[in-house]
N, C-alpha and C positions, 0 to 999 in steps of 0.2 A: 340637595337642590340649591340653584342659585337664588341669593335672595333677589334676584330683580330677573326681568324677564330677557333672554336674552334671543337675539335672529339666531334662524337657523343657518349653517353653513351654506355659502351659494357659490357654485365653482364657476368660473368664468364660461366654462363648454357644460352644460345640461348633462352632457352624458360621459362625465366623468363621476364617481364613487366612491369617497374616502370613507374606508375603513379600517377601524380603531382597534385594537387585539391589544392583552397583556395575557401572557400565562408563567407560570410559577414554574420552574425545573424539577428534577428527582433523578437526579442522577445518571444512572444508564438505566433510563426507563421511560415510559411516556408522562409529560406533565401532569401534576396531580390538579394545577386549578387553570380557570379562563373566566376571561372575561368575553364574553357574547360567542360562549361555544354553543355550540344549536343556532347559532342566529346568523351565519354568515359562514361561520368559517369553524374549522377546528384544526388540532395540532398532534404530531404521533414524534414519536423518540426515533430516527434511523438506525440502529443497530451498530451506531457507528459512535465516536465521541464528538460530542461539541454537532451535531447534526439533527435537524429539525426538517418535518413538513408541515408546512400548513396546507390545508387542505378546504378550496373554498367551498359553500354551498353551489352554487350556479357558475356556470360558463363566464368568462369577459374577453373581449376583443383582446386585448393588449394591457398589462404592466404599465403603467405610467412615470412611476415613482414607489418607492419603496423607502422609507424612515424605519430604523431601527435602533434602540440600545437596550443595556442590560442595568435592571434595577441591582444594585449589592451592598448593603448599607455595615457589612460585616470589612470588606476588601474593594473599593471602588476605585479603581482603577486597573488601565489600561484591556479593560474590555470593547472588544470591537465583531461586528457583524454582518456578515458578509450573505450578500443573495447568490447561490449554487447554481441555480437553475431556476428558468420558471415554463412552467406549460398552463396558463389561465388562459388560452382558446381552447384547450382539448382537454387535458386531463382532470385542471383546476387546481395544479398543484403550484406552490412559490416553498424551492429548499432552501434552507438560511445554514449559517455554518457560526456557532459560537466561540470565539480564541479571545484568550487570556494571556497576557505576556507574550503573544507570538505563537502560541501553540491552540490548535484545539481543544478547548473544556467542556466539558459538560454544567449545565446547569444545576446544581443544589437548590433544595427549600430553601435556603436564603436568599435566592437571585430570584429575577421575575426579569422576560423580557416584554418588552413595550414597542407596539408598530402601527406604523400607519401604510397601511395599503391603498395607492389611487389608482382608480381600476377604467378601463373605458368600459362604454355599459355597451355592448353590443346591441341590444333593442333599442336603445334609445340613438345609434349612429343617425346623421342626417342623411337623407337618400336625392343621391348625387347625379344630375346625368344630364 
């Protein structure tokens, strides 16, 4: 807890929705930890290396932005993170792609990746006409 009280986040559009996710790697398998899985969003291993979905709870209009890195306090550098695809009007899915030195890697229990999701809120769009 913060020791003093701090404002809540207020986005310039109402019906935008930053959401916050870190989960921990396992190799070629689905991540072992998360941070607000149940609560918005969760996360599966693709079958592939270095390949992620997140998978959100509810429907959004549109992707807005996407913030991503990779925590590694063993080897911290030159990882980078890349968005695959995303389908958050239909499916609810955002695939992210993790590379190391140029190549795709898979995440280890020593990495954790950290993101921020801006989502539009489709209930809340203004109704225009």
């Amino acid at each position: 807890m913060a020791a003093r009280n701090l404002q809540p986040v207020r986005a310039l559009h109402p019906e935008v929705v930053i959401m916050p996710g870190k989960f921990t790697g396992n190799g070629a398998a689905n991540p072992t930890a998360s941070t607000r899985k149940g609560r918005g969003w969760s996360v599966t291993y693709l079958s592939s290396t270095g390949k992620y979905r997140i998978t959100l709870t509810d429907k959004f209009h549109d992707l807005v932005a996407f913030v991503a890195n990779v925590e590694d306090l063993t080897a911290p550098d030159d990882w980078e993170v890349t968005i695959d695809s995303e389908t958050v009007a239909s499916t609810r899915q955002i695939n992210v792609s993790t590379w190391k030195g140029g190549a795709l890697a898979d995440l280890t229990s020593d990495e954790k990746l950290h993101f921020i999701a801006c989502l539009l809120n489709t209930a809340q769009l203004p109704i225009r006409g």
